[in-house]
C-alpha positions in Angstrom: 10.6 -8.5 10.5 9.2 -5.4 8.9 5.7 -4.9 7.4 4.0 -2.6 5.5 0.4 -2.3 4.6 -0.6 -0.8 1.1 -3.9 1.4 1.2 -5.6 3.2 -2.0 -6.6 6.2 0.3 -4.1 7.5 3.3 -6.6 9.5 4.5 -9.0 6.7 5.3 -6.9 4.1 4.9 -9.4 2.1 2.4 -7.9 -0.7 0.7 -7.6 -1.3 -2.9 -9.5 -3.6 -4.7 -8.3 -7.7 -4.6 -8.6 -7.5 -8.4 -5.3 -5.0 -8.4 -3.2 -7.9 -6.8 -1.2 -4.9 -5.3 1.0 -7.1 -2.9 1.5 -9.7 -5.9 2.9 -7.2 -8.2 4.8 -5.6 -5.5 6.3 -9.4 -5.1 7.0 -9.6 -8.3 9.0 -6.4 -9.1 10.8 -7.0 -5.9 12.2 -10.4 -7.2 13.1 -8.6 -10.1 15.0 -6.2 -8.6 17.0 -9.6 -6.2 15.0 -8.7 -3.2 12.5 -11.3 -1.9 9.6 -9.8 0.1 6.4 -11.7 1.4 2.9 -11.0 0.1 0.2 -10.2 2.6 -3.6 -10.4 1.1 -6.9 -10.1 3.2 -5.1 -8.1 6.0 -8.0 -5.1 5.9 -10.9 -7.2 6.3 -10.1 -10.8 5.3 -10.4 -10.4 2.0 -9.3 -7.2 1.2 -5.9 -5.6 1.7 -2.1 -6.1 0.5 0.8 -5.8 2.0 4.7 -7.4 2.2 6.6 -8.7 4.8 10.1 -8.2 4.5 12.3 -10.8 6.7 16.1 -10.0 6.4 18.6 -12.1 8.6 19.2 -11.4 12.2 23.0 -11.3 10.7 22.7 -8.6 7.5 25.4 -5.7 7.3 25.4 -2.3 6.7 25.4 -2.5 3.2 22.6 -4.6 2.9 20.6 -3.2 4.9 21.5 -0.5 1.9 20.6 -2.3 -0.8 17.5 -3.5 0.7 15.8 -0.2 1.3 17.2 0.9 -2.1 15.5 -1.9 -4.0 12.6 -1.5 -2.0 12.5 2.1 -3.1 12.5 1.3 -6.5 10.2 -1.8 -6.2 7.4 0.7 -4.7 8.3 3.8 -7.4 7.6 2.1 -10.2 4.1 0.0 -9.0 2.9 3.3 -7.8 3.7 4.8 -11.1 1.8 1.7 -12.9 -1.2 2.5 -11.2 -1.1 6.1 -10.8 -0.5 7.1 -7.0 
């Protein structure tokens, strides 16, 4: 299981806003590119923060393993593109 945590400021890590629905647009865009990810909300403080699990089989290859992070590339290029980062 991997995770990952999505923060409007590296520096101090500050969350973004719930309004954003980072992690649900992050979902979304995923699914659209055939790779199903797990939203996280409320993470930073219990009601703010987003995130995604991703869960791939204890039995995935090589190759999708490749397409995974390749999609997942993509996924996060184009929402941080939508809102500016």
């Amino acid at each position: 299981m991997w995770g990952l945590e999505f923060v409007a400021d590296k520096k101090t890590r500050q969350p973004f806003e719930p309004g954003k629905k980072i992690a649900h647009r992050v979902v979304a865009e995923a699914m659209n590119n055939g790779l199903i990810v797990y939203p996280v909300t409320g993470c930073a403080d219990g009601a703010r923060g987003d995130g995604v699990l991703i869960c791939p089989p204890l039995v995935i290859n090589d190759e999708e393993i490749t397409f995974l992070v390749e999609q997942l590339d993509k996924t996060l290029a184009k929402i941080c593109r939508e809102i500016g980062g």
